[in-house]
C-alpha positions as CSV (number, residue, x, y, z in Angstrom):
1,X,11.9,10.6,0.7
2,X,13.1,6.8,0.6
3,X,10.4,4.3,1.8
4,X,11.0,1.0,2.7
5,X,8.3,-1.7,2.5
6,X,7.7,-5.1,4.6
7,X,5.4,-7.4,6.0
8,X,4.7,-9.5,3.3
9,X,4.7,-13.4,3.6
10,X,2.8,-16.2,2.6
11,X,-0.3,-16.9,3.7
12,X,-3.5,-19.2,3.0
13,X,-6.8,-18.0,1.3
14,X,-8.9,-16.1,4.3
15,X,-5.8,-15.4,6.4
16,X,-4.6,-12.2,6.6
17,X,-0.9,-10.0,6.5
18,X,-0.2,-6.3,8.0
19,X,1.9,-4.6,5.3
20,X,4.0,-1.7,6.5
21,X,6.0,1.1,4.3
22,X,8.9,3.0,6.4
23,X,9.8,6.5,5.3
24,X,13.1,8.4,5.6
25,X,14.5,11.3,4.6
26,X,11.5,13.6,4.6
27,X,8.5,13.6,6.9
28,X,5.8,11.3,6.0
29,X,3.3,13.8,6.8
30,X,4.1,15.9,4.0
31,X,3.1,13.2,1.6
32,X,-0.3,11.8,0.0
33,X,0.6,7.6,0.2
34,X,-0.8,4.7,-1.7
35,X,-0.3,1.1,-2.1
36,X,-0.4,-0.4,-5.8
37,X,0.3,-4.6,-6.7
38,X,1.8,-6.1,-9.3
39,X,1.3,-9.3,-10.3
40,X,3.3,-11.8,-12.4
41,X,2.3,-10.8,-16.6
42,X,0.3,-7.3,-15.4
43,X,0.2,-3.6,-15.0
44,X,0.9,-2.1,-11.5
45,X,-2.5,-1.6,-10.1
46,X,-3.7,0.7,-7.6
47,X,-4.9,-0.5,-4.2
48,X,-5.3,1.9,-1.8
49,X,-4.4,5.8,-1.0
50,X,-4.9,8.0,2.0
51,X,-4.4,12.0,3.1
52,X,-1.6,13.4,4.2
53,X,-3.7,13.9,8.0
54,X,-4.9,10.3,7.2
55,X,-8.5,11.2,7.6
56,X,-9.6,10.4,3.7
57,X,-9.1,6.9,2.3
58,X,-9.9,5.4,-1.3
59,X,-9.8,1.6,-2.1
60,X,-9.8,-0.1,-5.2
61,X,-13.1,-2.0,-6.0
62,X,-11.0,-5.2,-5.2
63,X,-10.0,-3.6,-1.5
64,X,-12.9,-2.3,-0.4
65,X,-14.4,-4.2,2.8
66,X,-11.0,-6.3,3.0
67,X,-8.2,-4.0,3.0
68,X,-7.7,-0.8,5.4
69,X,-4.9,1.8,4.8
70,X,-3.4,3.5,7.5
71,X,-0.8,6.3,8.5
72,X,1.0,7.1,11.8
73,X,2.7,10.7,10.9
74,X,4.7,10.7,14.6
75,X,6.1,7.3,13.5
76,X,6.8,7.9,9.6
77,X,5.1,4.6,8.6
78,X,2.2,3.7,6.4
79,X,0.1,0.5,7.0
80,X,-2.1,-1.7,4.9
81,X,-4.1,-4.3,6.8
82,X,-5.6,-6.9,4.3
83,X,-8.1,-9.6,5.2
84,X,-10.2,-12.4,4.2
85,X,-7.2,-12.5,1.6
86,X,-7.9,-14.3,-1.8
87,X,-5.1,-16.0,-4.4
88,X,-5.6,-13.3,-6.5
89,X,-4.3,-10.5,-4.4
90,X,-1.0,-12.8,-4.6
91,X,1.2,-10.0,-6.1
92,X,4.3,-7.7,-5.2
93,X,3.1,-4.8,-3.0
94,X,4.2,-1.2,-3.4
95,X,3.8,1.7,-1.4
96,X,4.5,5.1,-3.4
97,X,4.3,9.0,-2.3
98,X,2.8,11.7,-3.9
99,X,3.7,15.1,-3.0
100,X,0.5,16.7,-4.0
101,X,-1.6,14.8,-1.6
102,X,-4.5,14.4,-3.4
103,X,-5.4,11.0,-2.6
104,X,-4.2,9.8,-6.4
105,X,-5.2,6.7,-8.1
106,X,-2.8,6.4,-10.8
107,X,0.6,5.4,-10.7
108,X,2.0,8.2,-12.8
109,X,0.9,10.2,-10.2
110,X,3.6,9.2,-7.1
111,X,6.7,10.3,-7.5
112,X,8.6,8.1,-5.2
113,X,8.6,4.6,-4.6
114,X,9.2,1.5,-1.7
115,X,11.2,-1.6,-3.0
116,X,8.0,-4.0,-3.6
117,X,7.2,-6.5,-0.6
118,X,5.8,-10.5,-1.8
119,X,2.0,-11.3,-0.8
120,X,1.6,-14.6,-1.5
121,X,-2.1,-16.6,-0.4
122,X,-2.5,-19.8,-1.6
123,X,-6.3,-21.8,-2.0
């Protein structure tokens, strides 16, 4: 599966950015997703992760209340909706697949990868 990640921009503190992660190739449905960040000088972090049906979430300590993660199977496309954003969730976004579905936390665990989108909020 190839997945293709967008929505990121520049925004300030409190505002908030839609993040969206296209697959192709293979059917989204048949994946686990997640979101992870990376910020300049630090490890890839996890964010978010969701079922294969979309019914089970987990967030990151830092995500919960703030972020939601999303799936529409019928259109191939993940989402991550992130409010009340702060500067330190300024970062490069990924969104990653893993084809056991177990809603996975760590990044050893996907096995494919989006090209990184930009989040940038400002104070």
């Amino acid at each position: 599966v190839q997945l293709q990640a967008s929505g990121g921009g520049s925004v300030q503190a409190g505002g908030s950015l839609r993040l969206s992660c296209a697959a192709s190739g293979r059917t989204l449905s048949m994946y686990g997703m997640g979101w992870f960040r990376q910020a300049p000088g630090k490890e890839r972090e996890f964010v978010a992760s969701i079922s294969r049906s979309g019914d089970t979430t987990r967030y990151a300590d830092s995500a919960q209340g703030r972020f939601t993660i999303s799936r529409v199977n019928a259109k191939n496309t993940l989402y991550l909706q992130m409010n009340s954003l702060k500067p330190e969730d300024t970062a490069v976004y990924y969104c990653a697949a893993d084809r056991n579905g177990y809603l996975a936390t760590g990044r050893y665990e996907y096995d494919y990868w989006g090209q990184g989108t930009q989040v940038t909020v400002s104070s």
